[in-house]
C-alpha positions as CSV (number, residue, x, y, z in Angstrom):
1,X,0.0,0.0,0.0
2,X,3.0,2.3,0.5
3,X,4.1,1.5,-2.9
4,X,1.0,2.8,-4.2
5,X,1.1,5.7,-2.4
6,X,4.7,6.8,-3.5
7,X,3.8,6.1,-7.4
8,X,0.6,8.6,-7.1
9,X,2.8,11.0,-5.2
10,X,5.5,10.5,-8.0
11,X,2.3,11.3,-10.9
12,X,1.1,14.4,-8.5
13,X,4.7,15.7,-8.5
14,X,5.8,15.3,-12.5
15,X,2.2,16.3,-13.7
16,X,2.9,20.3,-11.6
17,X,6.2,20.2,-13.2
18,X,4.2,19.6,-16.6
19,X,1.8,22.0,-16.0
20,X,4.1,24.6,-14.7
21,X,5.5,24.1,-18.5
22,X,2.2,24.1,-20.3
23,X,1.6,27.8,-18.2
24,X,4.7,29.3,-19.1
25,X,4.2,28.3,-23.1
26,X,0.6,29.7,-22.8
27,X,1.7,32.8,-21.2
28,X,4.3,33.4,-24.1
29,X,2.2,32.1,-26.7
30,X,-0.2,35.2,-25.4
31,X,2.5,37.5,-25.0
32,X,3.6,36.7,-28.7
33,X,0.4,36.9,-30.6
34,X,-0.2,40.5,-30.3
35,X,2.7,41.5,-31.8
36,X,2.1,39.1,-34.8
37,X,-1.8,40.0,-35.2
38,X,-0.1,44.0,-35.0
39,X,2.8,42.7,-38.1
40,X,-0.7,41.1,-40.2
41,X,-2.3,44.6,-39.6
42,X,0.6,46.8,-40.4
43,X,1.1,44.6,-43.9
44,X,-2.3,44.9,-44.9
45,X,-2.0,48.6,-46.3
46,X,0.8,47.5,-48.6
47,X,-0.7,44.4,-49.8
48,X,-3.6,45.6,-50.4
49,X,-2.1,49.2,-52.4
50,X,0.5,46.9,-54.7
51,X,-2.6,44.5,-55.8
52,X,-4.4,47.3,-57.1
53,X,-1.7,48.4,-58.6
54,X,-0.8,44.5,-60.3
55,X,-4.7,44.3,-60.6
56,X,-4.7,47.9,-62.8
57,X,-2.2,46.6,-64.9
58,X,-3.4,43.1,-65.5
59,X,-7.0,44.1,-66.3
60,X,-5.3,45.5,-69.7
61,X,-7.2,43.8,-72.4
62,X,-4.4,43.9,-74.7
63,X,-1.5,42.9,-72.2
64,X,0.0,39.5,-73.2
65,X,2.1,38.6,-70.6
66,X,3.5,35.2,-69.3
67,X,2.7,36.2,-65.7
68,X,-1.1,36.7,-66.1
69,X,-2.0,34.9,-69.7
70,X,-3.3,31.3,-68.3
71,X,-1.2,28.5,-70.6
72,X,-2.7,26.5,-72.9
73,X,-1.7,23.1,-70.9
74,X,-0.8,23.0,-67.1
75,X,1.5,20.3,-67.1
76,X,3.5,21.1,-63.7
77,X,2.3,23.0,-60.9
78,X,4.3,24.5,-57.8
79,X,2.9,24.0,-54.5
80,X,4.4,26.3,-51.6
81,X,3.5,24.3,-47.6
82,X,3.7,26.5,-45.2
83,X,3.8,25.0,-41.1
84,X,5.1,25.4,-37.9
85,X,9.0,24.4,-37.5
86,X,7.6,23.2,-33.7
87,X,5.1,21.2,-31.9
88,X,2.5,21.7,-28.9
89,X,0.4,23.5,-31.3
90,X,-3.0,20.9,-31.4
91,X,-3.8,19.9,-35.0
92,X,-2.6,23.6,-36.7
93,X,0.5,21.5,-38.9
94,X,-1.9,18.7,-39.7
95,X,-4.6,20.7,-40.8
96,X,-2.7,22.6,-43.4
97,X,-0.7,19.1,-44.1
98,X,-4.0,17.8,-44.8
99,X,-5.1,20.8,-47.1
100,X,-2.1,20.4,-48.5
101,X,-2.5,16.8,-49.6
102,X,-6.2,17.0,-50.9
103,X,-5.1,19.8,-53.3
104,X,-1.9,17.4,-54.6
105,X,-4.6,15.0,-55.2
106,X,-7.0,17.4,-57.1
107,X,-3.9,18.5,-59.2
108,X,-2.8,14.5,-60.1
109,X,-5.9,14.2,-60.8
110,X,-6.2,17.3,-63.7
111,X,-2.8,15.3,-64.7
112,X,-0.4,17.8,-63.4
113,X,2.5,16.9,-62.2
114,X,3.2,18.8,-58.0
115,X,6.5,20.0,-57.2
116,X,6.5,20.7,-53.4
117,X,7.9,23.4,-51.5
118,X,8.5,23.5,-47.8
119,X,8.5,26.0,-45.2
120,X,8.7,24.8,-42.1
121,X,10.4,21.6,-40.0
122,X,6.8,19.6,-39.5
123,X,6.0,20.0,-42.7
124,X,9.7,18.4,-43.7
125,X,9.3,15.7,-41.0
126,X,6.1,14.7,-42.4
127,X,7.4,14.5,-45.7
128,X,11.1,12.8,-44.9
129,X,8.9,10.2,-43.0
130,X,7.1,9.1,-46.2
131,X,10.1,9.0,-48.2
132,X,8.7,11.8,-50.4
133,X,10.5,14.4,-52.5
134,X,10.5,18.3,-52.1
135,X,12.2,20.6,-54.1
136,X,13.4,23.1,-51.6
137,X,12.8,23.6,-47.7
138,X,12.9,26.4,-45.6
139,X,13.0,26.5,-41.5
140,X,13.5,28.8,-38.7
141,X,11.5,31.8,-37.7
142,X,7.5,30.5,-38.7
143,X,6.1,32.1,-35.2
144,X,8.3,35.3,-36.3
145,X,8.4,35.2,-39.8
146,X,11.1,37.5,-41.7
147,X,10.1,39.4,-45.2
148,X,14.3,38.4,-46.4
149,X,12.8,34.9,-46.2
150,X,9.4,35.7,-48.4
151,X,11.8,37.6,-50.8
152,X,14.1,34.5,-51.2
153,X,11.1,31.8,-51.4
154,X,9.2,34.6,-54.2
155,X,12.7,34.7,-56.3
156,X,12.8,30.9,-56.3
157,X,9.1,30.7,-57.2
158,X,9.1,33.2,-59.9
159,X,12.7,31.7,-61.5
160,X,11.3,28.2,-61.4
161,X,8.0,29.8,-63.4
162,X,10.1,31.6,-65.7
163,X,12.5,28.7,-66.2
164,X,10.5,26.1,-69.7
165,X,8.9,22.5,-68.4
166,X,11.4,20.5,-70.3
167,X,13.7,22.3,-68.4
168,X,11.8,21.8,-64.5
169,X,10.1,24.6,-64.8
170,X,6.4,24.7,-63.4
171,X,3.2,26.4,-65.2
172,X,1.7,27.6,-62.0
173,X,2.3,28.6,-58.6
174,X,0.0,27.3,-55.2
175,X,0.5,28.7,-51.4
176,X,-1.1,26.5,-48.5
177,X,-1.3,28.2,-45.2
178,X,-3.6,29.4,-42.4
179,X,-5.5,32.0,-42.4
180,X,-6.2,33.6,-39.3
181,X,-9.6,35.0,-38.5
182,X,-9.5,35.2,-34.9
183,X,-8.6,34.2,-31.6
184,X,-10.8,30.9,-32.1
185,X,-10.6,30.7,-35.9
186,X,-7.7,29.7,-38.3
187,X,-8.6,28.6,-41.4
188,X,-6.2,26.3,-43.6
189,X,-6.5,28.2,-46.8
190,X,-4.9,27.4,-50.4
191,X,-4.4,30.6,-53.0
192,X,-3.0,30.1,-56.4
193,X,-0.4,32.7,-57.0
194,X,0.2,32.6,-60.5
195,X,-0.7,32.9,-63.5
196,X,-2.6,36.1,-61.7
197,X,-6.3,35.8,-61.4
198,X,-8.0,39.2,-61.8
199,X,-11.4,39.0,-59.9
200,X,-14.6,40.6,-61.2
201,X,-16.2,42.4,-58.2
202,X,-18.5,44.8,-57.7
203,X,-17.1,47.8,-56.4
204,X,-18.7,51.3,-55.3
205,X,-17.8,54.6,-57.8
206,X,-15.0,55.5,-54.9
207,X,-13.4,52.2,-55.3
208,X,-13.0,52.1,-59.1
209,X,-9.4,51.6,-60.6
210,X,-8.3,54.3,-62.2
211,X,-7.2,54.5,-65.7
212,X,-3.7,54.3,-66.4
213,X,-1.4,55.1,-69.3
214,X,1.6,53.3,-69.0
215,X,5.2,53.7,-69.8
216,X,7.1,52.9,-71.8
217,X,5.1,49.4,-71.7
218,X,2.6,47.5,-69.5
219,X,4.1,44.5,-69.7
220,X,7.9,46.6,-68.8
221,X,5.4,47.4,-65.6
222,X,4.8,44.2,-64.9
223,X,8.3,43.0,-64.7
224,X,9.1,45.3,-61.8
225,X,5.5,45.2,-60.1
226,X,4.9,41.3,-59.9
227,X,8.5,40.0,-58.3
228,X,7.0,42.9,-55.3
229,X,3.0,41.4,-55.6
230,X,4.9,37.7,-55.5
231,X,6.6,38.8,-52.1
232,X,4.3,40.5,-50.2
233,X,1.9,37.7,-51.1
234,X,4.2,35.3,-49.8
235,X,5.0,37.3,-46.5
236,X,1.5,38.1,-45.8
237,X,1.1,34.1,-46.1
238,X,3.7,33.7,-43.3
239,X,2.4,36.7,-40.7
240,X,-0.9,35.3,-41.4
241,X,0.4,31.7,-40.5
242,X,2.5,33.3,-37.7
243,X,-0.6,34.2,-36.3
244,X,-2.3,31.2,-36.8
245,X,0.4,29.0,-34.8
246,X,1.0,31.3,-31.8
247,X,-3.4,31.1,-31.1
248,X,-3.3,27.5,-31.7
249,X,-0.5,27.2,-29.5
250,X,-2.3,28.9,-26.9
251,X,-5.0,26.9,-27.0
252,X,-3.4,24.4,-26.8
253,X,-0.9,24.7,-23.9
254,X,-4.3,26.3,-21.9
255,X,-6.1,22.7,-22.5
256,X,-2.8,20.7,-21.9
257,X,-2.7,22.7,-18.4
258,X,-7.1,22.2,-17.6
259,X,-5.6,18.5,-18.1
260,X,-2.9,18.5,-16.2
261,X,-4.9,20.6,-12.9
262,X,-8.0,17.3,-13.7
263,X,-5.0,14.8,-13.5
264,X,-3.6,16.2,-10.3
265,X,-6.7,16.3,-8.7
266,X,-7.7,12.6,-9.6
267,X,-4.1,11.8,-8.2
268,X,-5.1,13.4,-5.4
269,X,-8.2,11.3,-4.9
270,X,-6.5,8.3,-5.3
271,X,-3.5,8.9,-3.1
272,X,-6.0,10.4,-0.3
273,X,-7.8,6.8,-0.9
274,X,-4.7,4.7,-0.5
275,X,-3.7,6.3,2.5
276,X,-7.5,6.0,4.2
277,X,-7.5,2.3,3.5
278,X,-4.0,1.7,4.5
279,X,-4.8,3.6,7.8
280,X,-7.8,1.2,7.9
281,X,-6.0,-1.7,7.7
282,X,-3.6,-0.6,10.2
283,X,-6.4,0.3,12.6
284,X,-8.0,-3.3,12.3
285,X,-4.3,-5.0,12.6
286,X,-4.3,-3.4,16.6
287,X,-7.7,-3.9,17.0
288,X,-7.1,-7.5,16.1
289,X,-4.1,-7.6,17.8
290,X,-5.9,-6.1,20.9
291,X,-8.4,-9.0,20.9
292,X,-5.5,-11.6,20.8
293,X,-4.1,-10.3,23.4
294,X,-7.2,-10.1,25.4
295,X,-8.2,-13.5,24.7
């Protein structure tokens, strides 16, 4: 019965030590995610100015440019993963793992070959682990993203679309990430970079693109404006997924600890019931020894 009571006391004293851990990764999860839902904010004037700008210029009826003319055949396409590069995050990596995979499936299944990109260690792991091939990887810094990185993952993207498909080359570009929406919502969210979509929406008489004349040539435009689109894309992916982690993290170090505090107290219980019946039995060893004596 002693034994017993030493193993629960044992389980009481590594599950605080866990929790202790869980409460400090909550706390800097916390701490963390203001600052990256303050980077998503401060990126969204930018973003949002050089894709009206890209957006002016592709809507040129008479523009016939690699960049935003859809090929004839999609034979390759380049899909860009983006994860976390650590764990204790709940199902965030797996969800966009999983997004990942359905649209691989969907382009094998059009007949297009899928050249992977990686940013991110659990997006590597899973792959190494499968034995599957990946073009190029990326890690360090996905809580904390830097724009360096999104300008040397756009330059290989847009060299890798430039370069012909007997060559490698791919005819189109796809980013998986997560999108964060809030606190409680992130969203696993695929966007096809290129060739550039140009949405028709209806917009209000203040929100109309204005007319450009363009020199010396749009497509000349182009050149400089879309490696710039391409990157701010691709870092507005990140902060966004940056985002995404640090809330999921969160959550999930604030359930891990709500575990741990249930475990504790059933530990508790336990040991508290161990000790009561080894009293017990101790109590009705003297009694019986009383009566032997007595007798």
């Amino acid at each position: 019965m002693g034994a017993q009571i030493r193993v629960y006391r044992q389980k009481i004293s590594s599950t605080t030590s866990m929790r202790k851990i869980f409460k400090a990764m909550e706390l800097i999860a916390t701490s963390r995610i203001g600052k990256a839902r303050a980077r998503v904010a401060a990126s969204l004037p930018y973003a949002n100015a050089i894709t009206r700008a890209v957006s002016a210029v592709a809507s040129q009826n008479e523009i016939d440019h690699p960049l935003v003319t859809e090929p004839e055949k999609i034979r390759r396409a380049a899909v860009l993963v983006i994860t976390s590069d650590r764990g204790l995050a709940g199902s965030y990596s797996a969800s966009v793992l999983k997004q990942a995979e359905g649209l691989n499936e969907l382009l094998r299944a059009e007949g297009k070959e899928v050249k992977t990109y990686i940013f991110g260690r659990k997006a590597q792991a899973y792959f190494d682990f499968r034995g599957r091939s990946y073009a190029r990887v990326w890690t360090g810094g996905t809580d904390a993203p830097e724009f360096e990185t999104a300008q040397e993952i756009g330059a290989a993207l847009l060299d890798e679309f430039a370069t012909d498909y007997a060559e490698g080359g791919v005819d189109e570009i796809h980013v998986v990430y997560t999108r964060f929406k809030s606190m409680v919502t992130q969203e696993p969210t695929v966007v096809r970079l290129l060739p550039l979509e140009v949405e028709e929406q209806a917009v209000t008489e203040s929100e109309l693109l204005p007319l450009y004349e363009f020199e010396p040539e749009a497509e000349q435009v182009l050149d400089a404006l879309l490696p710039r689109y391409i990157e701010s894309r691709i870092f507005a992916a990140m902060l966004q997924a940056a985002a995404s982690e640090l809330a999921a993290r969160q959550r999930a170090m604030k359930s891990a600890g709500d575990n741990a505090t249930e475990l504790i107290k059933k530990y508790t219980r336990l040991r508290n019931t161990a000790r009561q019946a080894e009293i017990t039995q101790e109590l009705s060893e003297i009694v019986a020894g009383a009566d032997a004596l007595s007798a």
